[in-house]
Backbone bond lengths (Angstrom), bond angles and torsions (degrees), N, CA, C in turn:
res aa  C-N    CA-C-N  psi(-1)  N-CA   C-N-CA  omega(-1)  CA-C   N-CA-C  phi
1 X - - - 1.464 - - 1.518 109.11 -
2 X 1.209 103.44 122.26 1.775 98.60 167.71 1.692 109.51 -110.20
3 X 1.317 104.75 142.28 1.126 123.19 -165.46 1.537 114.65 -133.77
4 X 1.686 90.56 109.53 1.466 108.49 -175.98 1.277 139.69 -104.51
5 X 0.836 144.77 110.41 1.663 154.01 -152.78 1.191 124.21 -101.16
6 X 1.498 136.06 84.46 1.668 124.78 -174.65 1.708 95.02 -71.47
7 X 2.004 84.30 141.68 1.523 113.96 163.72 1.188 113.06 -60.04
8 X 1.615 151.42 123.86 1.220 116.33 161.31 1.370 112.64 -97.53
9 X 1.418 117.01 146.88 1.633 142.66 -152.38 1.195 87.61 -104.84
10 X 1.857 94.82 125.06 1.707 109.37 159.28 1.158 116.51 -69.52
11 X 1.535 105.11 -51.64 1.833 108.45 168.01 1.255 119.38 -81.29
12 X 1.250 135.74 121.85 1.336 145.83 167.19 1.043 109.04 -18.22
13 X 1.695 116.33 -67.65 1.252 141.85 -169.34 1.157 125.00 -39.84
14 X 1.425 117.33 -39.00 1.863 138.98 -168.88 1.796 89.63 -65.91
15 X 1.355 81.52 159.72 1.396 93.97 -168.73 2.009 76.61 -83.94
16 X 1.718 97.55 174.99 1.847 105.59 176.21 1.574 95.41 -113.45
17 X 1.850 89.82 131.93 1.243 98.54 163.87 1.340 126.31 -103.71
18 X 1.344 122.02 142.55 1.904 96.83 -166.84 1.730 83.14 -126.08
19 X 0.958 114.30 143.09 1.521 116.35 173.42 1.378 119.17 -112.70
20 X 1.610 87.46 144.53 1.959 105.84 -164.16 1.316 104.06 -129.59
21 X 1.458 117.41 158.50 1.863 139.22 -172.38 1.094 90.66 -128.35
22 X 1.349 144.88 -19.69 1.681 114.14 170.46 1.139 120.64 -133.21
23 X 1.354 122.23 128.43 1.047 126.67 -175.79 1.239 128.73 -49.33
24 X 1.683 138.36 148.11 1.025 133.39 155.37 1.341 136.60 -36.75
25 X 1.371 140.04 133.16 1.628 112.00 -165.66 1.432 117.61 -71.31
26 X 1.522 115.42 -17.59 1.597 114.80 171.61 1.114 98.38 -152.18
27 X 1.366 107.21 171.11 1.507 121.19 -176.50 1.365 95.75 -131.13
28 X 2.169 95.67 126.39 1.397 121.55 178.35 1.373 108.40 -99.51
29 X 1.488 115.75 -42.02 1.168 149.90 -177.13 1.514 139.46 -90.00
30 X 1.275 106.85 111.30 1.466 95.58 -179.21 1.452 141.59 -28.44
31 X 1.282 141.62 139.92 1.200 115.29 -171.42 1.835 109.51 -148.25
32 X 1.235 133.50 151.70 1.083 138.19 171.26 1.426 142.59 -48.25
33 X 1.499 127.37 85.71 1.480 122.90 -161.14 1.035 127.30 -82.72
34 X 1.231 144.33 124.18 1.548 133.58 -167.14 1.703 91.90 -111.01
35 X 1.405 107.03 109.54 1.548 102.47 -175.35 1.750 94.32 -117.85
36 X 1.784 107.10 126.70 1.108 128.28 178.69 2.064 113.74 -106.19
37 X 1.356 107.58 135.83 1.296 108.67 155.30 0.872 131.82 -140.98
38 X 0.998 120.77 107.05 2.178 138.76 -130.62 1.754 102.02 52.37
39 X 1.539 86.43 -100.53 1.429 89.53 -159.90 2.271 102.82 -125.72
40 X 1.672 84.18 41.33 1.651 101.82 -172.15 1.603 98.53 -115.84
41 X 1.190 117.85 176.47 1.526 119.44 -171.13 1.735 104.62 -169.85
42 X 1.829 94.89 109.72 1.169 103.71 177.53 1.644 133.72 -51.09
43 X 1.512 122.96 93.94 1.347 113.24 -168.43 1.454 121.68 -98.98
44 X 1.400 167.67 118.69 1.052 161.31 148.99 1.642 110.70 -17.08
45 X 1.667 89.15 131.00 2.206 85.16 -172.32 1.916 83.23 -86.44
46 X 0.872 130.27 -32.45 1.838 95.71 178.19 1.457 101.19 -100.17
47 X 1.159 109.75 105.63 1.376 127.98 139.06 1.825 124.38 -11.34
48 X 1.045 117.48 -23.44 1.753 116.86 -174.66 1.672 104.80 -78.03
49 X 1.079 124.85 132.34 1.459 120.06 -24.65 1.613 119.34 -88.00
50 X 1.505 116.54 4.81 1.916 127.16 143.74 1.047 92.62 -164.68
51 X 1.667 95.05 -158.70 1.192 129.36 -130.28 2.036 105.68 -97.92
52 X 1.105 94.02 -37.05 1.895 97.71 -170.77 1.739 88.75 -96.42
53 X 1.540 109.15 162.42 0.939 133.47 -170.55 1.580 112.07 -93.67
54 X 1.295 108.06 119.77 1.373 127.10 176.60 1.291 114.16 -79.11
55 X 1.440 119.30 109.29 1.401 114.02 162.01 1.793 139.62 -150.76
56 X 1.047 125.35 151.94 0.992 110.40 -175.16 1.997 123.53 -56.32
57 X 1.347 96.69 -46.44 1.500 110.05 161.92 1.421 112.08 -146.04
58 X 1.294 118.21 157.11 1.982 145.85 -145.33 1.981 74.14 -79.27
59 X 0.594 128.11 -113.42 1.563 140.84 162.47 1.423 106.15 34.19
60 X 1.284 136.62 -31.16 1.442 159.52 -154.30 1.778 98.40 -94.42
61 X 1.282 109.32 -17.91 1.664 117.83 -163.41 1.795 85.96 -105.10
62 X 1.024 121.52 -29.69 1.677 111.59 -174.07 1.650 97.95 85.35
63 X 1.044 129.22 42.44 1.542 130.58 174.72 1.541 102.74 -147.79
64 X 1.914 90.88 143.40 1.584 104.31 -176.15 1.401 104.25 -90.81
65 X 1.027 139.40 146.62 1.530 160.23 160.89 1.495 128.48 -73.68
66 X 1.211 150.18 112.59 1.245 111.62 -176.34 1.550 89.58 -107.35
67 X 1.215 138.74 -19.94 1.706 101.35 -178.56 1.651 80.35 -133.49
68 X 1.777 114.73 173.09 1.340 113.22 166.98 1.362 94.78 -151.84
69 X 1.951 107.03 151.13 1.551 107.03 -157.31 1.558 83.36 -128.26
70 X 1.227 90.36 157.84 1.925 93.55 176.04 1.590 105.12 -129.40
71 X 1.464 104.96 135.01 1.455 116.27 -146.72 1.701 101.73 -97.47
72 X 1.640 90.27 -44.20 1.624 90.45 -160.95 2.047 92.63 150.38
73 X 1.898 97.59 -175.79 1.276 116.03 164.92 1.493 123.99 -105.12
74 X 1.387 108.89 153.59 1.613 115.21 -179.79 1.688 99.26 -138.20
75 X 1.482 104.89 104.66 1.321 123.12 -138.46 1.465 112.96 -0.66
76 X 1.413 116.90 104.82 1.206 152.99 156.31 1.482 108.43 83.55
77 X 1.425 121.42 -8.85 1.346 120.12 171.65 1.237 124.69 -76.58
78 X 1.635 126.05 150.10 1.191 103.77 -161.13 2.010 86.45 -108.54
79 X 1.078 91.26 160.21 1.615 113.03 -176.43 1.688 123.20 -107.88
80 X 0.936 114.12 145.79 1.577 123.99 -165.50 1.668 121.05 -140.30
81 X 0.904 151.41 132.72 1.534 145.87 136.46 1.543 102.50 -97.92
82 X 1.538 70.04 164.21 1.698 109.34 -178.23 1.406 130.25 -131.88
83 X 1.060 122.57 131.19 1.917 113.02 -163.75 1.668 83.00 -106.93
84 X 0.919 127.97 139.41 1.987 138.73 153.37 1.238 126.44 -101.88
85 X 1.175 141.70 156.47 1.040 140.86 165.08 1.672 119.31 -70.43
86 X 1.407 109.95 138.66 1.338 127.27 -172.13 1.738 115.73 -24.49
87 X 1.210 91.34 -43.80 1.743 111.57 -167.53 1.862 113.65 -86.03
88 X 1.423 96.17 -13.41 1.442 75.56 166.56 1.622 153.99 -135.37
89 X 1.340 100.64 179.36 1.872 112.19 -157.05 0.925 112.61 -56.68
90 X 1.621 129.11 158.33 0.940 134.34 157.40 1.471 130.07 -59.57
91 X 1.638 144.16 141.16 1.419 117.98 -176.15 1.558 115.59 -91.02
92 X 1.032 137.11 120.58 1.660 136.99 172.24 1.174 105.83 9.68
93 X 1.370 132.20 124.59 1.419 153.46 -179.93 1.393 116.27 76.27
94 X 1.164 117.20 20.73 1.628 117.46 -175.55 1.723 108.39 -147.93
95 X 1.075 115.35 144.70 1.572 136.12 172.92 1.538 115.24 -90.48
96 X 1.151 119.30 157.01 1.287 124.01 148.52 1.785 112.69 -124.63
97 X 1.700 101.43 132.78 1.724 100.29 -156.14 1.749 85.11 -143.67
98 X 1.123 88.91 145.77 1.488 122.58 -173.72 1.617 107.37 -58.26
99 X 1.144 118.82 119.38 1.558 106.39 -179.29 1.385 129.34 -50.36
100 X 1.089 122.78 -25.54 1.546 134.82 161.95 1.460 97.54 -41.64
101 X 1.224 110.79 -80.31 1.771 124.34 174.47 0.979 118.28 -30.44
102 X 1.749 117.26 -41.14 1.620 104.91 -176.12 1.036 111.69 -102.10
103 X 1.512 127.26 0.11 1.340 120.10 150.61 1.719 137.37 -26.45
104 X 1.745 87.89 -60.23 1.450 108.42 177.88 1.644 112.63 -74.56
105 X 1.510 133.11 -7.25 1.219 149.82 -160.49 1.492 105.21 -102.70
106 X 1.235 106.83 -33.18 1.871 105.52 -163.47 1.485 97.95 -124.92
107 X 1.163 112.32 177.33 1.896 138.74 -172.47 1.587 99.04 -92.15
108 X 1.515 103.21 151.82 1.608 110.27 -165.11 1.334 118.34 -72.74
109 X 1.505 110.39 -4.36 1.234 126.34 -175.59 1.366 110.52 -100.69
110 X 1.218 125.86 -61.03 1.642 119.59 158.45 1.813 110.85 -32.09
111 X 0.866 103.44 -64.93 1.464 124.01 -175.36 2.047 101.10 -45.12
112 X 0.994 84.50 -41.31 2.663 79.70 -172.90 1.790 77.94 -91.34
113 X 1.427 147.82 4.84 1.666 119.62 140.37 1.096 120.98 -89.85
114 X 1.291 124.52 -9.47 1.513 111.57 175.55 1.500 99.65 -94.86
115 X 1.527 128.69 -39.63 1.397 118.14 175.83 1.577 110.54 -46.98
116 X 1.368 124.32 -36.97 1.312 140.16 155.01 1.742 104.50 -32.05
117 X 1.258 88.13 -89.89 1.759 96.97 -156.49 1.788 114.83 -67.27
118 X 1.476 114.45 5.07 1.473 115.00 176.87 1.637 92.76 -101.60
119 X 1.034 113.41 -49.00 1.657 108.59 157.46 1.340 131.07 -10.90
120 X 1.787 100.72 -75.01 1.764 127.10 -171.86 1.808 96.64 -72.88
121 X 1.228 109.80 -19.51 1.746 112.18 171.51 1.179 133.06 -81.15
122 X 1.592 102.87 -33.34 1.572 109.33 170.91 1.803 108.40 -66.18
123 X 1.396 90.26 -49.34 2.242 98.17 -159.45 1.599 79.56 -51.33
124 X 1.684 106.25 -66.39 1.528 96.85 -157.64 2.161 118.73 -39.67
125 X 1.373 116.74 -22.14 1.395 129.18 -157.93 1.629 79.34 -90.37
126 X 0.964 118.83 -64.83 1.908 123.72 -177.15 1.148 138.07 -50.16
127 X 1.801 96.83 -17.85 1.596 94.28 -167.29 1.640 94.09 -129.23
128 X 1.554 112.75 49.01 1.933 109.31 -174.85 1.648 87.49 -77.30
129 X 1.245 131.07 -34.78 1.483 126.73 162.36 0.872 139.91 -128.77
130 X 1.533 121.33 160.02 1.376 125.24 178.54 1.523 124.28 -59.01
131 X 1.753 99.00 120.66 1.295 86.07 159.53 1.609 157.98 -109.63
132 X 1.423 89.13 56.62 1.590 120.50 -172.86 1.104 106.94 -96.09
133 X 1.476 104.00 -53.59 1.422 120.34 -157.67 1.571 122.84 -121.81
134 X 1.378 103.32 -32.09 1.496 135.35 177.81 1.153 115.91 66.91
135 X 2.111 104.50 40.26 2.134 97.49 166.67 1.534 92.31 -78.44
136 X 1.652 108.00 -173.22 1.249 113.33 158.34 1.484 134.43 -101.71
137 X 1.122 93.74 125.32 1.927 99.41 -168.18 1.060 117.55 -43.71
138 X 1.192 122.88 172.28 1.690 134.03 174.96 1.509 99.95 -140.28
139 X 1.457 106.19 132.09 1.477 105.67 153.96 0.952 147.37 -30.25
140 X 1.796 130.48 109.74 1.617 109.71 -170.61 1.659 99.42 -91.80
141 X 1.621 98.68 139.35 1.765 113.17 -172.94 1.350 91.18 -71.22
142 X 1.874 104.14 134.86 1.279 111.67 147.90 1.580 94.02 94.90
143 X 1.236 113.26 -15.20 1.446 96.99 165.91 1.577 109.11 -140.11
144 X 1.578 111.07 171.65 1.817 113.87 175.58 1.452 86.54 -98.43
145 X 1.559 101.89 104.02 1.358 121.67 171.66 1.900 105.65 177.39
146 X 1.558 88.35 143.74 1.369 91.41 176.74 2.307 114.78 -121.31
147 X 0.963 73.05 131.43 1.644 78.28 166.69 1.581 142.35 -84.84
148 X 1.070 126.51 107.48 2.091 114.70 161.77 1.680 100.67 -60.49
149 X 1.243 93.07 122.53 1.751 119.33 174.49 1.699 99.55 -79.78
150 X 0.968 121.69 -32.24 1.287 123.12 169.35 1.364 128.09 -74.86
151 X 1.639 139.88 -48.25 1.151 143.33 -163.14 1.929 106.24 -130.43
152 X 1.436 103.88 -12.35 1.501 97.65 155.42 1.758 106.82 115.37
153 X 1.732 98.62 -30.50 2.000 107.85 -170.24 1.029 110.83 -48.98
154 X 1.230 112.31 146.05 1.564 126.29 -177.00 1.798 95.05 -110.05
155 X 0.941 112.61 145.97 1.703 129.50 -175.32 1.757 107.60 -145.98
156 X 2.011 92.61 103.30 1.350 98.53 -179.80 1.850 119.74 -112.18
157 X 1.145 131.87 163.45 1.209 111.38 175.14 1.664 125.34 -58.62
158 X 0.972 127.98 130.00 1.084 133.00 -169.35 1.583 127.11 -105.71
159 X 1.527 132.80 107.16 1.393 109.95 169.91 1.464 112.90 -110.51
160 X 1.601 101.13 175.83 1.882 115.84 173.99 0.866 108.49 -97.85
161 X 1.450 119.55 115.55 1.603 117.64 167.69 1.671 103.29 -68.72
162 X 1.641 98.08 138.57 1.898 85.92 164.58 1.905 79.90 -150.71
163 X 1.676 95.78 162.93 1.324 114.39 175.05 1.330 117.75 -107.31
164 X 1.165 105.16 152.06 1.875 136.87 171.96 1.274 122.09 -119.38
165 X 1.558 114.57 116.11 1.736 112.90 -165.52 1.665 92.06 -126.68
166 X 1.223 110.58 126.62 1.460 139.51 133.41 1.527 121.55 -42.40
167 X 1.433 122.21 74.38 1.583 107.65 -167.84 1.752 106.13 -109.15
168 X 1.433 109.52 139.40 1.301 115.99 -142.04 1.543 95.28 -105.89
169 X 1.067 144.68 126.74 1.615 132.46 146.32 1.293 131.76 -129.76
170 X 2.054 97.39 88.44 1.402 110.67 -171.64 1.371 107.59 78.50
171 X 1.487 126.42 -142.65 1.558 108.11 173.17 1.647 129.64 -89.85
172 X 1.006 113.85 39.94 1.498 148.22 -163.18 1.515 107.37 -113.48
173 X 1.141 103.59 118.96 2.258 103.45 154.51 1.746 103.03 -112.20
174 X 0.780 109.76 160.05 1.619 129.26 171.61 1.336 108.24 -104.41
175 X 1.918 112.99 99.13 1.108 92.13 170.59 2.074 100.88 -123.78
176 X 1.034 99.30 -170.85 1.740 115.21 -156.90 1.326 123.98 -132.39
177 X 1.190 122.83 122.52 1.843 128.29 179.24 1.879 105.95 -90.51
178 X 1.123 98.99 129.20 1.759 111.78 173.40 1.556 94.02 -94.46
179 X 1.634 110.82 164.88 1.330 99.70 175.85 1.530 105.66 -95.28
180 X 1.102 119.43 3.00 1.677 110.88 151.10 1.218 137.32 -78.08
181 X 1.264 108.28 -0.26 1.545 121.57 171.89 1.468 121.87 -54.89
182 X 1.562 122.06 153.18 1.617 110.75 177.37 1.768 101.01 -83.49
183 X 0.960 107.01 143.58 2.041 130.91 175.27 1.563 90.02 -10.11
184 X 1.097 121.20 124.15 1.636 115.25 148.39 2.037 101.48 94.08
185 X 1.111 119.84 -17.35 1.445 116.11 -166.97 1.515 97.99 -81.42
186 X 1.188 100.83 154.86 1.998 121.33 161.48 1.546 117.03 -151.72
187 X 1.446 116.07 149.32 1.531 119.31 -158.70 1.729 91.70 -156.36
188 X 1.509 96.48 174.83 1.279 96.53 -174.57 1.469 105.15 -81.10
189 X 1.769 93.93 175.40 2.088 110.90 160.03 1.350 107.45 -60.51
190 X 1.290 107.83 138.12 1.538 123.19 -166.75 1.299 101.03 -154.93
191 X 1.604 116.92 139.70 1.150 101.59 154.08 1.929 105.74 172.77
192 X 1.062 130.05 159.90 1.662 124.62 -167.47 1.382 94.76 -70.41
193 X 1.605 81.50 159.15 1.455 124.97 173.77 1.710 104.89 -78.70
194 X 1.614 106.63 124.52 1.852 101.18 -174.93 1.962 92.45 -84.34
195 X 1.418 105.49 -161.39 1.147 85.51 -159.81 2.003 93.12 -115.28
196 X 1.121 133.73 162.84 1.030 150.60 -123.73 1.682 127.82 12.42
197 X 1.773 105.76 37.08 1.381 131.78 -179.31 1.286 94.84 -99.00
198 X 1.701 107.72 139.97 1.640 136.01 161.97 1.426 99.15 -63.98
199 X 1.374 122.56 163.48 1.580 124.89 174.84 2.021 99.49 -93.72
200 X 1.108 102.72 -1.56 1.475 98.10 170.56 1.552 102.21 -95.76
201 X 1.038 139.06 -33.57 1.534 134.57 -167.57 1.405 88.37 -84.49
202 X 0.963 128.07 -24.36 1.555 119.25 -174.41 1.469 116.87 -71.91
203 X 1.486 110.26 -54.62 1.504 105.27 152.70 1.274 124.43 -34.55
204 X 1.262 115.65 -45.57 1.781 110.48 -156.96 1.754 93.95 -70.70
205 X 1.411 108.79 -57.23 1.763 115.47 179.54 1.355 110.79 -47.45
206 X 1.706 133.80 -55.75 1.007 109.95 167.96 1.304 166.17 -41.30
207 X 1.835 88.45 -39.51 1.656 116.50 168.62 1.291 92.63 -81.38
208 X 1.144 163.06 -68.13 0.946 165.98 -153.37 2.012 102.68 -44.65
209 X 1.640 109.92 -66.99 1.345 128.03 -168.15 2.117 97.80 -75.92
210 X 0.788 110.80 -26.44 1.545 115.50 -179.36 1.774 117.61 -87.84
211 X 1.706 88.78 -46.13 1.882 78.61 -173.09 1.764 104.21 -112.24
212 X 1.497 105.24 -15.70 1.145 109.70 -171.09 1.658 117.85 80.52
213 X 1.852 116.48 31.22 1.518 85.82 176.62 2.016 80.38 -142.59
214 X 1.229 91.51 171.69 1.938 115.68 167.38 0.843 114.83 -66.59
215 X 1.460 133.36 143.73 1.426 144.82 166.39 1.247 104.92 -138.62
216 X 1.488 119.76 150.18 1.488 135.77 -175.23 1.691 101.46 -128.64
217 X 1.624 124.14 176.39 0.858 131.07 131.30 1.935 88.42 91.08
218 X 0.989 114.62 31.03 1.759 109.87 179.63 1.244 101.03 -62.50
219 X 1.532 98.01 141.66 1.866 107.06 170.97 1.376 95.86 -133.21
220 X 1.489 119.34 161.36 1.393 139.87 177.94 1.274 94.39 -84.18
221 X 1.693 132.01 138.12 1.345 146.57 161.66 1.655 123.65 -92.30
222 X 1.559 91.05 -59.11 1.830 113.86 -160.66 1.044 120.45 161.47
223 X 1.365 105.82 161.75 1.769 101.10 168.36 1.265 131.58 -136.08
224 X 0.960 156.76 -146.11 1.732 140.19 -146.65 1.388 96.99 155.03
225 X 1.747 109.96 115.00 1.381 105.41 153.40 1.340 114.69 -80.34
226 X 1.595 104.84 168.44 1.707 113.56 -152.14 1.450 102.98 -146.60
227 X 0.915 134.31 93.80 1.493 128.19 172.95 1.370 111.67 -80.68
228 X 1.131 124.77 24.33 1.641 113.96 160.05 2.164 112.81 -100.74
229 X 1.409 93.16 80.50 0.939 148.75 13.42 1.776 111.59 -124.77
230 X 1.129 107.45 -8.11 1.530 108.66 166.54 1.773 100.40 -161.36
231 X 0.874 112.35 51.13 1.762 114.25 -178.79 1.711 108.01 -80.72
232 X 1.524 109.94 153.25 1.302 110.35 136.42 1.648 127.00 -110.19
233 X 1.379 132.59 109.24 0.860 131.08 -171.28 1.785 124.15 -72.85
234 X 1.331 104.84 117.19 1.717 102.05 -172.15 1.466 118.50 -111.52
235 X 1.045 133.11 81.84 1.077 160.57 -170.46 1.856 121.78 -48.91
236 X 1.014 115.80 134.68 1.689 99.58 -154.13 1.993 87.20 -159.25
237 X 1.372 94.55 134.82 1.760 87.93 157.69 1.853 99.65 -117.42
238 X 1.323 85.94 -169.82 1.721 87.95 -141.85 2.183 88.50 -157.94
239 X 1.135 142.45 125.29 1.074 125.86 133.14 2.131 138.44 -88.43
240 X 1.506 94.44 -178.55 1.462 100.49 -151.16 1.686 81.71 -74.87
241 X 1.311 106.53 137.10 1.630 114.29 151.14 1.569 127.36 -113.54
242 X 1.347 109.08 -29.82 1.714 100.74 175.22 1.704 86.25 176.32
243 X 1.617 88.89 161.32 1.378 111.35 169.80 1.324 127.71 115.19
244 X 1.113 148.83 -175.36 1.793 144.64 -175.23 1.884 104.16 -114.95
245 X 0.940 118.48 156.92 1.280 132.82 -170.35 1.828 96.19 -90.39
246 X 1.620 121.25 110.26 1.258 103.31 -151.49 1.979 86.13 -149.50
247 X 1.404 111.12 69.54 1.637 104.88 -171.45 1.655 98.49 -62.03
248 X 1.258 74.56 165.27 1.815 95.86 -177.78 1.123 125.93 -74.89
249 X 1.698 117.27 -29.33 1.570 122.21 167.10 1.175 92.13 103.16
250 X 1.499 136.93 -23.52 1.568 123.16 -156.97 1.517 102.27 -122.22
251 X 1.265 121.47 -55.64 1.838 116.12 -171.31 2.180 87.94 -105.85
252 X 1.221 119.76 -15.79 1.281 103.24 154.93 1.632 111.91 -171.53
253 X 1.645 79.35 148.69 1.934 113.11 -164.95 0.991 119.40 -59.78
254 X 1.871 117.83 -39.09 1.088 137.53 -132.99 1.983 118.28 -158.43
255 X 0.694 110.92 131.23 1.351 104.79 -175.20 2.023 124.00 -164.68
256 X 1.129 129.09 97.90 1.257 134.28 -165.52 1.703 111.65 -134.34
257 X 1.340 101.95 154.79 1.179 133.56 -178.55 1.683 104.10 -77.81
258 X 1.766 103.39 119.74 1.667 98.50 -152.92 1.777 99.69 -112.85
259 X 1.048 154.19 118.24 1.228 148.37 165.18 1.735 110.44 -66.59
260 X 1.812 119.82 132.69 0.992 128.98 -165.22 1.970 102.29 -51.33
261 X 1.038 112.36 -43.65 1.705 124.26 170.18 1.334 133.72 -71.99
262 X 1.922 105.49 -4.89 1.417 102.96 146.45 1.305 112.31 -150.42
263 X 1.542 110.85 79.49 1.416 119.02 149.41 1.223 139.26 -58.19
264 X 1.383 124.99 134.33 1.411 117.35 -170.09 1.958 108.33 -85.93
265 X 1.069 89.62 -149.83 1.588 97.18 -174.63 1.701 98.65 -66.60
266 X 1.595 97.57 141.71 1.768 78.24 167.60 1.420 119.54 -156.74
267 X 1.349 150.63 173.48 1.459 127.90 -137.22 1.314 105.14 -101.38
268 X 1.526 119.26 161.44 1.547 119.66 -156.73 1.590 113.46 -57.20
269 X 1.682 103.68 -175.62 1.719 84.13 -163.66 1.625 99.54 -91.27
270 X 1.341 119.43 -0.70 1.429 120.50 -175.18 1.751 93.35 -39.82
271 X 1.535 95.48 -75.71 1.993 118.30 -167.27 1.299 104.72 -46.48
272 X 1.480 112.09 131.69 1.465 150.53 162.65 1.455 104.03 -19.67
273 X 1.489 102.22 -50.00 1.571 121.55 -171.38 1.616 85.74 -44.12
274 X 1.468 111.24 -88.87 1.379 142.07 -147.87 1.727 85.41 -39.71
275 X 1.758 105.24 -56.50 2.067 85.74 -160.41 1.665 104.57 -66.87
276 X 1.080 136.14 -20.32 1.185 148.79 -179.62 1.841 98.35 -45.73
277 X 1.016 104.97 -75.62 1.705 117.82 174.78 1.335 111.33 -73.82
278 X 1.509 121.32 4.62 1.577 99.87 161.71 1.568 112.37 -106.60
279 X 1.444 101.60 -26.48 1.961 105.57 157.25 1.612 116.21 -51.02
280 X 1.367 111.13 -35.08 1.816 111.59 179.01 1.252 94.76 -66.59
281 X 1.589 115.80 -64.79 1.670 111.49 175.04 1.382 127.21 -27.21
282 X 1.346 119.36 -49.79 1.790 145.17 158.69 1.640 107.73 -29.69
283 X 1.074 87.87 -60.13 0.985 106.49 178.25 1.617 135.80 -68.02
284 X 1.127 115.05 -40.35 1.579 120.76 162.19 2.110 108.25 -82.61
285 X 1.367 93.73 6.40 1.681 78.03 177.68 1.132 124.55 118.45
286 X 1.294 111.67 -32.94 1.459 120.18 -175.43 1.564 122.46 -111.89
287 X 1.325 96.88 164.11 1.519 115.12 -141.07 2.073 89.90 -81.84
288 X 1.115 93.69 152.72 2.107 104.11 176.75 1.523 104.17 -130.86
């Protein structure tokens, strides 16, 4: 049984992705490759007419594969990843670029299938065995799930929910530098969900353990899958209730009270973050 699921599209516009677990029995038709190495993704340097490589079969690129996952369609095409080995090249006219990188490179819609298909590449690379018992799994038909034939575990893809708060004071957001940030950038409080934690208590502990101050008044925003490295991001604004601006020194350096008219650097508009602070922007008046 294959079992298919339409995406439903906020924007009309996006192409529809419907996602599939079993493959077609042959391929007539060209189809969409999502080729990964680690955590890099083979892109074509000319773009016409995008970015991932169209092909009838993986084999056509002159590169070996060691596993390949089948995702589904993006109107009517069928879709694929690919895991590679560490060591290899790119083929003439194409890059391999860090997903961070191709974030800022591709459309938001290309971009939630590859957060997709580096996803369905990792579990599949992670879960060749059980770890109960340590036989090797077998695919369960008809679903994205794998089985121990021996002891019974089921092994499904798995993500981390973690939250992102928008915290408001007056015409002010609070935003924050990690020391992994590029020179000059700031973004919101972020950070996972512990485990038998609400995604609202999680906010409060985070801001709390990161900047050191209170917030009241949490509202639900949205959410955003996140493949850094398998998150779901849940998005929440939040205003200022009390306390001193007091970063932690460790997950962040830096942290200030930002006026809508002088924002600093801030992360592309793909990320949750970014629409988060361009609705505040919306919101005070001015144009994004």
């Amino acid at each position: 049984m294959n079992i298919m699921t339409p995406i439903r599209r906020e924007n009309p516009t996006c192409p529809e992705f419907i996602v599939g677990v079993e493959p077609p029995a042959d391929r007539t038709k060209k189809a969409l490759w999502f080729v990964f190495r680690g955590r890099e993704i083979l892109l074509k340097l000319h773009k016409n007419p995008g970015a991932i490589p169209k092909l009838l079969d993986f084999g056509e690129l002159g590169l070996s594969g060691i596993r390949e996952q089948y995702l589904g369609t993006l109107d009517g095409m069928h879709c694929y990843s690919i895991e590679l080995p560490e060591d290899a090249e790119a083929p003439e006219g194409m890059k391999f670029a860090d997903l961070r990188q191709a974030y800022s490179e591709i459309s938001e819609g290309c971009f939630a299938i590859i957060s997709k298909a580096v996803q369905i590449m990792e579990w599949d690379r992670t879960n060749q065995f059980c770890s109960r018992c340590g036989t090797k799994t077998l695919q369960k038909p008809g679903e994205r799930g794998k089985e121990c034939p021996d002891c019974g575990e089921l092994f499904y893809p798995r993500i981390s929910p973690a939250v992102i708060v928008l915290i408001r004071k007056g015409h002010e957001i609070l935003l924050a530098r990690s020391p992994n940030f590029p020179p000059g950038m700031y973004s919101l409080i972020a950070g996972f969900v512990e485990p038998g934690e609400s995604a609202e208590a999680a906010v409060v502990r985070e801001i709390k353990e990161e900047v050191g101050i209170e917030v009241k008044n949490i509202t639900y925003f949205g959410t955003q899958a996140w493949p850094f490295p398998n998150s779901l991001m849940i998005g929440f604004t939040a205003e200022y209730n009390s306390g001193d601006i007091r970063p932690d020194g460790f997950e962040i350096e830096d942290a200030r009270w930002f006026s809508a008219e002088k924002l600093p650097a801030l992360p592309g508009k793909i990320s949750i973050s970014r629409k988060m602070i361009d609705h505040f922007l919306k919101e005070e008046g001015l144009d994004v």
